[in-house]
MDAnalysis code that builds the backbone (N, CA, C; Angstrom):
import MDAnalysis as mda
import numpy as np

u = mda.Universe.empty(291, n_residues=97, atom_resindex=np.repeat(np.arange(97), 3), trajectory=True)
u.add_TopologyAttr("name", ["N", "CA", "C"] * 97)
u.add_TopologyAttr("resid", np.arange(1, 98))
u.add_TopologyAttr("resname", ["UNK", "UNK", "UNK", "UNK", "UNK", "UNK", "UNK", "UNK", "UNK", "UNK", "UNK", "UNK", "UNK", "UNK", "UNK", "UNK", "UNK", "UNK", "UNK", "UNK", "UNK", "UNK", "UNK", "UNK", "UNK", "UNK", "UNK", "UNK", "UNK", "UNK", "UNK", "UNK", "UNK", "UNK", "UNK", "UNK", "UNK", "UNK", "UNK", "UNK", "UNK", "UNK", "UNK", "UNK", "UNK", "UNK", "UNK", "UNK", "UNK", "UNK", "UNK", "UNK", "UNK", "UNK", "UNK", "UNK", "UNK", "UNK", "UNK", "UNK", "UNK", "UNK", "UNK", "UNK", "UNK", "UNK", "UNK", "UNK", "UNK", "UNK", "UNK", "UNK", "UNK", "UNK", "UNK", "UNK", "UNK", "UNK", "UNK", "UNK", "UNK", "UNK", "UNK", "UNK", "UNK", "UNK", "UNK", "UNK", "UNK", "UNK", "UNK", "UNK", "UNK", "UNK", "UNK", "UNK", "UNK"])
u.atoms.positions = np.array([
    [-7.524, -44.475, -46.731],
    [-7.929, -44.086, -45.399],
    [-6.740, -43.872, -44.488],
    [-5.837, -44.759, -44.598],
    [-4.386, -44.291, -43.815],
    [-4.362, -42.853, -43.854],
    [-4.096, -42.381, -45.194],
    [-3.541, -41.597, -45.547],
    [-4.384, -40.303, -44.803],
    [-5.906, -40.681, -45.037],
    [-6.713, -39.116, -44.438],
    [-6.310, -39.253, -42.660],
    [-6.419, -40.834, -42.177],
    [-6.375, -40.994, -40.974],
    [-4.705, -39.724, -40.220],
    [-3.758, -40.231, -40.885],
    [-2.455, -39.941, -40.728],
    [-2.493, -38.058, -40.852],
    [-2.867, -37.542, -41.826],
    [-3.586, -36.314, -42.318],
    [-3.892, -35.999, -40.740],
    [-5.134, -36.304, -40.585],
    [-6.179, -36.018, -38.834],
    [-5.052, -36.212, -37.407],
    [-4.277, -37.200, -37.659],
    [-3.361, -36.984, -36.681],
    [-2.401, -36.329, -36.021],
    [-2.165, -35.791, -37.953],
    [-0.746, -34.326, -37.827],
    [-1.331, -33.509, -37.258],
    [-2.827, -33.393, -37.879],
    [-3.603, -32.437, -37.278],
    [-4.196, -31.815, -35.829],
    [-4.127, -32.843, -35.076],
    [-4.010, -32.888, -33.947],
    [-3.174, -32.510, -33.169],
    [-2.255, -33.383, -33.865],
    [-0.931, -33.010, -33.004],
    [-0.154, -31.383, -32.838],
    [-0.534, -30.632, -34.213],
    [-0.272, -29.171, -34.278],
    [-1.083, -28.564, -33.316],
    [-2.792, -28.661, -33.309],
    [-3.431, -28.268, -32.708],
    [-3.278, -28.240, -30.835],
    [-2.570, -29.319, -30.594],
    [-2.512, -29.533, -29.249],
    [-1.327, -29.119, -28.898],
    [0.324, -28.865, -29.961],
    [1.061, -27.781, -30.022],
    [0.786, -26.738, -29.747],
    [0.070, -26.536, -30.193],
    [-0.505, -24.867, -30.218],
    [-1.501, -24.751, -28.683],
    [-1.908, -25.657, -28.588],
    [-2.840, -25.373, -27.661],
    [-1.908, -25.106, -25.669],
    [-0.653, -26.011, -26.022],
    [0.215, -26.211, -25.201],
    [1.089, -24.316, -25.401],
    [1.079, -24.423, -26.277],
    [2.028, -22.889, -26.500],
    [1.044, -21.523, -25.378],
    [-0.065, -22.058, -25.771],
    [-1.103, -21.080, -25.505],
    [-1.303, -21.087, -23.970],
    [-1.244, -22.230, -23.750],
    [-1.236, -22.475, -21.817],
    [0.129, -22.004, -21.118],
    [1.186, -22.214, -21.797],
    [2.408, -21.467, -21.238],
    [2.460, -20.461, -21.441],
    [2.047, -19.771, -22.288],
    [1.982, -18.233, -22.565],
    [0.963, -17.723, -21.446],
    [-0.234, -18.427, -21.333],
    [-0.726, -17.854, -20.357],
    [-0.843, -17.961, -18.883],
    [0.414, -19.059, -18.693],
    [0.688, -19.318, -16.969],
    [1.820, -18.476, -16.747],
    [3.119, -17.868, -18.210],
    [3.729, -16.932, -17.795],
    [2.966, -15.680, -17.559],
    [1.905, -15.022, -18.601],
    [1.640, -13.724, -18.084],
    [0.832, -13.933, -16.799],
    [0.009, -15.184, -16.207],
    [-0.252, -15.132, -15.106],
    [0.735, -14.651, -13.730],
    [1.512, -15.766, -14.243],
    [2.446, -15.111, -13.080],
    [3.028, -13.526, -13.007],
    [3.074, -13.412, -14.124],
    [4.198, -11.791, -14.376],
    [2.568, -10.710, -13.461],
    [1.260, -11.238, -13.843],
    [0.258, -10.272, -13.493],
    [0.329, -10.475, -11.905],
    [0.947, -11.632, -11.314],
    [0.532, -11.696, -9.562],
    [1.705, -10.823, -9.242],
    [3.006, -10.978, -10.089],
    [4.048, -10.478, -9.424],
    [3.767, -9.144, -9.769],
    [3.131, -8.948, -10.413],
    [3.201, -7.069, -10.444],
    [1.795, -7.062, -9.354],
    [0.925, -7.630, -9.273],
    [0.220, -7.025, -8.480],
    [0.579, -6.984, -6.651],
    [1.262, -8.306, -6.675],
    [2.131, -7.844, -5.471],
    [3.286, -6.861, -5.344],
    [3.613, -6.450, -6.296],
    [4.915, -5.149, -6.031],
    [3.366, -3.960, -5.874],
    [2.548, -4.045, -6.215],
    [1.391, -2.475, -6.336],
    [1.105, -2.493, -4.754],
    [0.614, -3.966, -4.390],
    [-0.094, -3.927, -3.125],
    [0.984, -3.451, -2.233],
    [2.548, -3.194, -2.693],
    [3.964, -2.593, -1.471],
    [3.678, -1.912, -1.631],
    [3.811, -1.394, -3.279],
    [3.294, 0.488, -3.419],
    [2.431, 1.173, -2.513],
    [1.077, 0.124, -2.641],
    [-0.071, 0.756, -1.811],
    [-0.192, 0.978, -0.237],
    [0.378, 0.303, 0.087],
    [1.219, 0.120, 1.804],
    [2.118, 1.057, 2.218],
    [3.139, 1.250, 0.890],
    [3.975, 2.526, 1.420],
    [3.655, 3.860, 1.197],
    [2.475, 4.024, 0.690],
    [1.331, 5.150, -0.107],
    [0.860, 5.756, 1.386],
    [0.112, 4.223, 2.005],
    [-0.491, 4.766, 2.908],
    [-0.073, 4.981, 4.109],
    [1.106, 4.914, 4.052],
    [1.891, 4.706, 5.563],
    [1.945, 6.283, 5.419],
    [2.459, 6.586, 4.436],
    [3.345, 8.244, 3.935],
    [1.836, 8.983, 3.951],
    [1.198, 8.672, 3.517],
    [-0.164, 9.369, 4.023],
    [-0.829, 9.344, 5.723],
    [-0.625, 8.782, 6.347],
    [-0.581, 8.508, 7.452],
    [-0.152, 9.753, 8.462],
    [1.489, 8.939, 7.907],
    [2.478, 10.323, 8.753],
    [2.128, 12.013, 8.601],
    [2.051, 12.109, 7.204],
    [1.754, 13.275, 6.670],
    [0.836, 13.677, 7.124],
    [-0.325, 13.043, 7.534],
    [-2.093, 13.090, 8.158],
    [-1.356, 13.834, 9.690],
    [-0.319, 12.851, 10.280],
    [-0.565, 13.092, 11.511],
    [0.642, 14.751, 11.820],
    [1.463, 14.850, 10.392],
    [2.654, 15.950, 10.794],
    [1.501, 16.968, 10.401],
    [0.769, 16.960, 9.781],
    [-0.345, 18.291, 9.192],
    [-1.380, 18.419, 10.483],
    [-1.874, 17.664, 10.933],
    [-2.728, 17.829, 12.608],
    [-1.612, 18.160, 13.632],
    [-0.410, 18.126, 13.952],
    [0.362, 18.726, 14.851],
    [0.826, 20.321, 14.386],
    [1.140, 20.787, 13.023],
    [1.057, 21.280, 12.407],
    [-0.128, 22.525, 13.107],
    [-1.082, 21.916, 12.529],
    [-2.342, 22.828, 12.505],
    [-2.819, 22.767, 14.181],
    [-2.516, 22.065, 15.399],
    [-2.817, 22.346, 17.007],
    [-1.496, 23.111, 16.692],
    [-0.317, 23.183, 16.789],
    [0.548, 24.613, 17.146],
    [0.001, 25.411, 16.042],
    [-0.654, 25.396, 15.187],
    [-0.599, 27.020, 14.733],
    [-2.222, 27.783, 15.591],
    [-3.079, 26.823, 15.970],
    [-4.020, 27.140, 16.647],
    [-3.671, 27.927, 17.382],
    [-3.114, 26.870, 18.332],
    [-2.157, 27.212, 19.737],
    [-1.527, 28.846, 19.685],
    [-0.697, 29.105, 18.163],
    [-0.055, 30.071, 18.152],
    [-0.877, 31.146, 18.177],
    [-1.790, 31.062, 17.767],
    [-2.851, 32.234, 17.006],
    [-3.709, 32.350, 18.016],
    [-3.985, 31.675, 19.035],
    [-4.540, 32.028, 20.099],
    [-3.908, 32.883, 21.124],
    [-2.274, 32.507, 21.110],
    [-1.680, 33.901, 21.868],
    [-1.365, 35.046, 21.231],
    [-0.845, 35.903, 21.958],
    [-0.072, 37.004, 21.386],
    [1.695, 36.958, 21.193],
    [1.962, 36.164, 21.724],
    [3.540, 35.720, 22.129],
    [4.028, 34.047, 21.848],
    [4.554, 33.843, 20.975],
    [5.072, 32.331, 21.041],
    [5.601, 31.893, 22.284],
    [6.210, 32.393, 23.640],
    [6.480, 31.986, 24.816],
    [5.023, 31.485, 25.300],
    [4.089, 32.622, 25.376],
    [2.748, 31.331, 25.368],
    [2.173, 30.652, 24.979],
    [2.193, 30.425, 23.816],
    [2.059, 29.252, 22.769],
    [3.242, 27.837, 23.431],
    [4.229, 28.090, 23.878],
    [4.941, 27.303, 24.170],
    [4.603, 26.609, 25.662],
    [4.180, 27.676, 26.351],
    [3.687, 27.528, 27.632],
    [2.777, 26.312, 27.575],
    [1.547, 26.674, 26.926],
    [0.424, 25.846, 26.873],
    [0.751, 24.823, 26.121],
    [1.438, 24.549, 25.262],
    [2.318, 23.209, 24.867],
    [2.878, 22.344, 26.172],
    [3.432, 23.051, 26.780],
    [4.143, 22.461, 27.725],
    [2.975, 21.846, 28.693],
    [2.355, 22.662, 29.042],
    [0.894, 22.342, 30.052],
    [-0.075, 21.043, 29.701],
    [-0.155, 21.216, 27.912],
    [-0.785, 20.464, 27.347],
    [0.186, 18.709, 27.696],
    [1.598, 18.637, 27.766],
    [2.133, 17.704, 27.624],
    [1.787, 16.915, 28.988],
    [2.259, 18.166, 29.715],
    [2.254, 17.516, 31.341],
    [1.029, 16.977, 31.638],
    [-0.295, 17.377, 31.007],
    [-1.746, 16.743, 31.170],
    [-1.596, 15.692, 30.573],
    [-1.130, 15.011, 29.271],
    [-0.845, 14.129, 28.617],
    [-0.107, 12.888, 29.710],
    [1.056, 13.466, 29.942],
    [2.025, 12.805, 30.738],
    [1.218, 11.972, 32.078],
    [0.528, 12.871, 32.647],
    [-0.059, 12.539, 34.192],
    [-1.268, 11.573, 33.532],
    [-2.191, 11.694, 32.529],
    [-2.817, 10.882, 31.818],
    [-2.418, 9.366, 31.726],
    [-1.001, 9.183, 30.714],
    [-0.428, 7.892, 30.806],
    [-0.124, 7.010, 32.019],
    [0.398, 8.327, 33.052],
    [0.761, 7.771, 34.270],
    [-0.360, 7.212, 35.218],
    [-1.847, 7.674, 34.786],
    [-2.628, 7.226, 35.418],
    [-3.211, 6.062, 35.190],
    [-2.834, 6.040, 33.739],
    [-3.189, 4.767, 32.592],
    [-2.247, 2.975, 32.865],
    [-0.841, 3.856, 33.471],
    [0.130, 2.590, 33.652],
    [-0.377, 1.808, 35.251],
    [-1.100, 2.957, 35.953],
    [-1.118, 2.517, 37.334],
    [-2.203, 0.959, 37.091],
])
């Protein structure tokens, strides 16, 4: 009986080797999976920032080409830019009062 007892013990002891191998293996790829998912969630932040800008250079974009295509002359296209600002401007200023 020693002998089977001693047998059951090695046995164990590999098993809980192994079982230990298996928990570090899987608290490293845990971690390696947070750290990549936090470098994605920067990705995704600097995705949408650049989408953002781009949103807002393509709508300025597209009011001057309105703008343009509504005159006959880019001096009036520029005009009404200018008009458009100064309404803007007197806006804020009414906003700070």
């Amino acid at each position: 009986m020693d002998r089977d007892t001693n047998e059951i013990i090695n046995s164990l002891k590999e098993q809980i080797s192994e079982l230990i191998l298996l928990y570090q293996k899987s608290k490293q790829e845990k971690e390696s999976l947070l750290h990549e998912k936090l470098e994605l969630m920067e990705r995704i932040e600097i995705l949408v920032r650049e989408k953002d800008e781009i949103d807002h250079q393509y709508n300025t974009l597209k009011l001057a080409k309105t703008l343009a295509a509504n005159s006959s002359d880019s001096k009036d296209a520029k005009v009404k830019i200018n008009r458009i600002v100064r309404e803007i401007d007197k806006c804020i200023a009414l906003l700070n009062r």
